[in-house]
N, C-alpha and C positions, 0 to 999 in steps of 0.2 A: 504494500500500500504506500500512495505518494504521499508524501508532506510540504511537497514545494508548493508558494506561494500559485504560479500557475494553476497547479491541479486543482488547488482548494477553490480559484475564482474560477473557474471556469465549470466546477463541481455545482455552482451554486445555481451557474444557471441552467441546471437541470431539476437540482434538487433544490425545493423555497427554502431560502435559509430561515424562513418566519416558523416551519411545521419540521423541517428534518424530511420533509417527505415529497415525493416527486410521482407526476402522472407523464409517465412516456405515453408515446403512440406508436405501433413499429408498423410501417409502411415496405419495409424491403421484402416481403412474399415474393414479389416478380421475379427475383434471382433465382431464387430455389424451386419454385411451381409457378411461375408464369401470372399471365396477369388474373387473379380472382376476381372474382365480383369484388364489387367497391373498391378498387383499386388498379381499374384498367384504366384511366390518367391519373396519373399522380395529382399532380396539378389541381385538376378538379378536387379527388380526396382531401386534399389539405385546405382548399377552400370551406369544405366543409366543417373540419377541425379547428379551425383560425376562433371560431365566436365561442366557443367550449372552454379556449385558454387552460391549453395542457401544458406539462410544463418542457416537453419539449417532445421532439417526434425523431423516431431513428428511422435512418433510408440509407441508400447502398450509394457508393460516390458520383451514378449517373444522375439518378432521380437529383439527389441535391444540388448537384451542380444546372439540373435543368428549371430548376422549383426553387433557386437562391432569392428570385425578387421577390416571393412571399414572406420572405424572413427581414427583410429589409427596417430600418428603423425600430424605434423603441415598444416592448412590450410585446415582442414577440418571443414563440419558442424557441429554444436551445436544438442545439444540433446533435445528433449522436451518430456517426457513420460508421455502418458495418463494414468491416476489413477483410472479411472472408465469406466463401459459398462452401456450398454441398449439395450432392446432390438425392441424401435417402428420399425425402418424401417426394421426389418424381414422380409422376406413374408413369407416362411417355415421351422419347423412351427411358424404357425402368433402368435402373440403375443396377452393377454385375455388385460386386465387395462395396460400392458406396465411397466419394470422395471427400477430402476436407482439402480447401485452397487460400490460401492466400489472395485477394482480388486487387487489393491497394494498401498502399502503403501508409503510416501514422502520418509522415510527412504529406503525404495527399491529404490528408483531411483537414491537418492545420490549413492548406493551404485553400482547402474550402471553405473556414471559417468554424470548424469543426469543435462542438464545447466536450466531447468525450467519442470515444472510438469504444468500437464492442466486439468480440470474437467467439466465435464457438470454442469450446472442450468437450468434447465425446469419449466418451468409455463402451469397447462392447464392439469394439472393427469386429472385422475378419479375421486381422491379424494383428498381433501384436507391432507390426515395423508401424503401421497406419494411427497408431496411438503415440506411438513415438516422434512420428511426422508431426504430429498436431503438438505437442507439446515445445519442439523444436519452434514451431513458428509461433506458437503465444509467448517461446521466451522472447522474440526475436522485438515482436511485438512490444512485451510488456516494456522493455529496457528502452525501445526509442520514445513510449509512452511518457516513461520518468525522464526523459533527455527531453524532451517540447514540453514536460510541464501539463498533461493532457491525460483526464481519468481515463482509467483503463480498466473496464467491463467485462466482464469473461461469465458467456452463457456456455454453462456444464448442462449435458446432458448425456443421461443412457440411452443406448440406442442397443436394437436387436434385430436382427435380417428377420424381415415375415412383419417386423410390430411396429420400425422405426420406436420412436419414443417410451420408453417405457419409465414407471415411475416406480420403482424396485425401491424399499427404505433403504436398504442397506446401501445400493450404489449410491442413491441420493446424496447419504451421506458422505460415502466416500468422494463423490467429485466436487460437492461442496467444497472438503476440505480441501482435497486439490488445486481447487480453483483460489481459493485464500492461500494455499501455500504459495505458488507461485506469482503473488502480487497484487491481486486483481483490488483495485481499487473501489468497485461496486459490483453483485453477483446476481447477476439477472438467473432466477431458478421458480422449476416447478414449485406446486402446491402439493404439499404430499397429500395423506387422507384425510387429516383432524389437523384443529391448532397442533394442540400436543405435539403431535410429529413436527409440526413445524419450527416451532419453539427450539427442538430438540436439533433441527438444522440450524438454525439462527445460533444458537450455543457454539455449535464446532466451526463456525464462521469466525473469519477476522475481517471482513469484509462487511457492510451493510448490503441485506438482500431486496431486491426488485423482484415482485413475484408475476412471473410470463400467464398469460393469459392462455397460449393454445388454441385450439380449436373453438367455437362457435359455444359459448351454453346453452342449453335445453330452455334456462326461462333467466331475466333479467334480476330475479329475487333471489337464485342459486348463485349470479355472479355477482353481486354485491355482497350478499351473507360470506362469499368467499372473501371476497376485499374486505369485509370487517371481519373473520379472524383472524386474517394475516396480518393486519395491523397492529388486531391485539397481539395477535404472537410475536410480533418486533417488526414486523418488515418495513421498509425504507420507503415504501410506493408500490408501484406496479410499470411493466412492459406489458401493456396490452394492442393487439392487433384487431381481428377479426370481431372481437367481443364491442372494439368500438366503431370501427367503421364497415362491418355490415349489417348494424343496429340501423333503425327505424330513423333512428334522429340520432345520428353522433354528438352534436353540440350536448344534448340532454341529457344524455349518457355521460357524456364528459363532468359536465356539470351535478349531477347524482353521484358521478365516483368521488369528486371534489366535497361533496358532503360528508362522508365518509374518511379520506386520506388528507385533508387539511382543517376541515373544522372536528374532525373526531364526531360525527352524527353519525346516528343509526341508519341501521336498513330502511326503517318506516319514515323514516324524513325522506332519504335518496330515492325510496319508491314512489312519494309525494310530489319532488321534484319532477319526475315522471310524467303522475299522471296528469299535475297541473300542466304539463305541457302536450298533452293529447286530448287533453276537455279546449283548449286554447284554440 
């Protein structure tokens, strides 16, 4: 973890320095599985996200660099650019052992204006050389991280041929600490099954964690009741994708998660937030 004067300003404007706690938005799907619903123009998507005031949005160095006039002047999001692809959750075409890469470099991102860089850590290759590969480039990573001054995010995840992502406690915890071992400045990670469990990763952390959204939930009172025990259970914020912008109304959504992760409100206010905005 960095202590230099850089990392900490630039940390902030991700994370409000007024709560400890930060709402990303991850728009970089496109790399990995191509353009999704709500996310075939960038452009457009962040349009959307702008009146929500998140506290900052992560995108791969093409989208930013084509979406930089959105960001332009005061009181807008923070930047977070992913440094790396892969390709498990492809379907077409499917992927043979599954990749991790490098896409750009720390210095690209500075140079986008970039307030925190983020990387995968995967546990669970084919082979052991493929886990070896990956750690090689998050060192490679973390070290020009702490040389620009620029937090440094490392999303650990288990991965399994046939299941992609899987949420195994015991690996959880092991890349947890992994990913704190080797520096990471903030740890964007699953939800495991209860606070409890969760608590229990936020423990072998040295890192503040960001809890990933994932795939789509079943109902908006299941993703929010998530977002308030991860809070309770220490988490730092949230990385959420799909859960905000293939919602009905992402501004609302945004704004009911902000009930929750900076004034500390409940589920029944953030669902309030809601409805007040669908009787509207």
């Amino acid at each position: 973890m960095s202590t230099s004067a850089g990392t900490k300003l630039r940390q902030s404007r991700i994370i409000n320095p007024d709560t400890g706690k930060g709402i990303i938005v991850a728009i970089d799907h496109g790399l990995f599985i191509g353009p999704l619903a709500g996310v075939e123009t960038p452009g457009t998507t962040i349009d959307k996200l702008l009146p929500g005031m998140p506290d900052a949005i992560q995108m791969t160095p093409g989208t930013t660099r084509a979406t930089l006039d959105r960001f332009h002047g005061k009181n807008k999001p923070g930047l977070v650019v992913r440094l790396d692809a892969t390709n498990i959750w492809r379907k077409k075409p499917a992927p043979k052992e599954g990749y991790y890469t490098p896409v750009a470099s720390v210095k690209d991102a500075i140079q986008l204006g970039a307030d925190a860089v983020v990387t995968f850590l995967f546990a669970g290759y084919e082979t052991d050389a493929q886990e070896a590969e990956n750690l090689q480039a998050l060192q490679r990573i973390g070290a020009d991280a702490r040389d620009f001054g620029i937090p440094f995010i490392v999303e650990p995840l288990a991965i399994e041929k046939g299941a992609n992502v899987v949420r195994d406690f015991e690996i959880m915890k092991l890349i947890i600490r992994m990913a704190s071992e080797i520096g990471a400045d903030l740890i964007k990670a699953d939800f495991p099954e209860n606070k409890r469990q969760f608590e229990e990763l936020v423990g072998v952390a040295s890192a503040p964690i960001l809890v990933r959204g994932g795939p789509k939930m079943d109902s908006d009172e299941d993703m929010l009741q998530m977002v308030r025990d991860a809070i309770d259970g220490g988490a730092a914020g949230i990385v959420f994708g799909r859960n905000v912008w293939q919602h009905g109304n992402p501004t609302q959504i945004l704004k009911a998660l902000a009930e929750i992760i900076h004034l500390n409100g409940s589920v029944k206010k953030a669902l309030a937030i809601l409805s007040s905005s669908s009787k509207g």
